[in-house]
C-alpha positions in Angstrom: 7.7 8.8 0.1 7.3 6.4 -2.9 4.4 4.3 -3.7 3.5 1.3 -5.9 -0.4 1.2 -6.4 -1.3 -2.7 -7.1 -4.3 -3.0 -9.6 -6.5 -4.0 -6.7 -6.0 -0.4 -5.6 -8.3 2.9 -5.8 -6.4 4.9 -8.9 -7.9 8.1 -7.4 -5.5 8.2 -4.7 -2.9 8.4 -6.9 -3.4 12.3 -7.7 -3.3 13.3 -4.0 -0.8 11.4 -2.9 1.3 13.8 -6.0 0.3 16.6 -5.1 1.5 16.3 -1.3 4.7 15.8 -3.2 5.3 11.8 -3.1 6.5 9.5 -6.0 3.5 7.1 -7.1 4.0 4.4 -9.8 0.9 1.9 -10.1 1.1 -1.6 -11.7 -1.0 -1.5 -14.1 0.2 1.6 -16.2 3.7 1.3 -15.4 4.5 -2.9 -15.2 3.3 -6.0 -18.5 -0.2 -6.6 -17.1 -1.1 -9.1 -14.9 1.7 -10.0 -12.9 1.4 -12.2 -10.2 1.0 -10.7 -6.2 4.6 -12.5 -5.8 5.9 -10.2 -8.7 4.0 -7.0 -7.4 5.5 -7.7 -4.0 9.0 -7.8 -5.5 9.2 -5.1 -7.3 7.7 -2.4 -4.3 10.9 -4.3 -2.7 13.3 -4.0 -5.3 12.2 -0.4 -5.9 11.7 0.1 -2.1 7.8 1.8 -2.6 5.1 1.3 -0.4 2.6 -0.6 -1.5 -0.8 0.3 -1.9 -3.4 -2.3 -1.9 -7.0 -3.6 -1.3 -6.3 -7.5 -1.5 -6.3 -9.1 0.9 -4.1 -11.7 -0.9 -0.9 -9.6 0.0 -1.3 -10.1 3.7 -1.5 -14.2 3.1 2.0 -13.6 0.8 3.4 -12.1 4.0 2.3 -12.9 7.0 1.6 -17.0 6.0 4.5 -17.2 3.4 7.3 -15.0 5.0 7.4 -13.0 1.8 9.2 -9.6 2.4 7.6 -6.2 1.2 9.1 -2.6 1.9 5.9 -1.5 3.7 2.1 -2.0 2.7 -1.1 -0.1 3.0 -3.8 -2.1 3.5 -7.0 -0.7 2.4 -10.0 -1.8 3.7 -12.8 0.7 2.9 -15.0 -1.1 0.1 -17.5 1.0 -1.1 -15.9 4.1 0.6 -16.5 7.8 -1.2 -13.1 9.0 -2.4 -13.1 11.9 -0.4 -13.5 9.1 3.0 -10.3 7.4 1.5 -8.6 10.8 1.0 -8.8 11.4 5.3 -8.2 8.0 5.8 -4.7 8.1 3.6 -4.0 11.3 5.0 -4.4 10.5 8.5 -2.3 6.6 8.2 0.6 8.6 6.9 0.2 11.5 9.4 0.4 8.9 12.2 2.5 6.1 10.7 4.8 7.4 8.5 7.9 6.3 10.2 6.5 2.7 10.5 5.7 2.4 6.7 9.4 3.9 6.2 10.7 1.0 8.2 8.6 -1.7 6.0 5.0 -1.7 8.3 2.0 -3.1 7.4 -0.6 -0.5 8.1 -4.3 -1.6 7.9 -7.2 1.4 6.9 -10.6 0.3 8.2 -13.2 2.2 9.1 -12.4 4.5 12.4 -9.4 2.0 12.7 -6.1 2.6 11.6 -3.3 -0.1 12.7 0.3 -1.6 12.4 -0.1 -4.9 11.8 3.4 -5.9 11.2 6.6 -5.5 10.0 9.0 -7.6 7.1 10.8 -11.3 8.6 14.7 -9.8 8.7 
């Protein structure tokens, strides 16, 4: 899979999603700094990644504003040890894979991992 981490994300992830084997780009290192959530959104689209985010913002952009996104992880684990986040990722992809692949909106919360939605057509 391919992955767009959005500054708002944990960086640490981005190792172990490589070594499973994925394609990870983030923002910050690979995009002119501070682009707007709008930007971010369209270039995970253009580029058809999966974003990876803990802003909240992104799910006002697409939900409220109809914006489109190829698929979204949603992390909501502040304060989380890396190694929490590391099951958490592991077990979102392990059980919603095919949903992310088809432009989903998974949510990571504590013991709850969900589809929340999917891109307006």
């Amino acid at each position: 899979m391919k992955f767009l981490f959005d500054q708002s994300a944990d960086f640490r992830l981005i190792a172990h999603l490589r070594s499973l084997g994925h394609n990870v780009t983030a923002v910050s290192r690979d995009y002119p700094h501070s682009l707007a959530d709008e930007d971010v959104l369209a270039i995970a689209v253009q580029k058809q990644r999966i974003l990876v985010v803990a802003d909240r913002d992104f799910g006002e952009l697409i939900f409220h504003q109809g914006l489109v996104h190829a698929g979204v992880v949603f992390f909501r684990l502040p304060g989380a040890a890396l190694q929490t986040k590391i099951e958490h990722l592991d077990k979102a992809l392990e059980t919603h894979a095919d949903e992310l692949a088809a432009g989903g909106f998974v949510v990571v919360a504590p013991g709850n991992i969900r589809v929340a939605g999917r891109p307006r057509a």
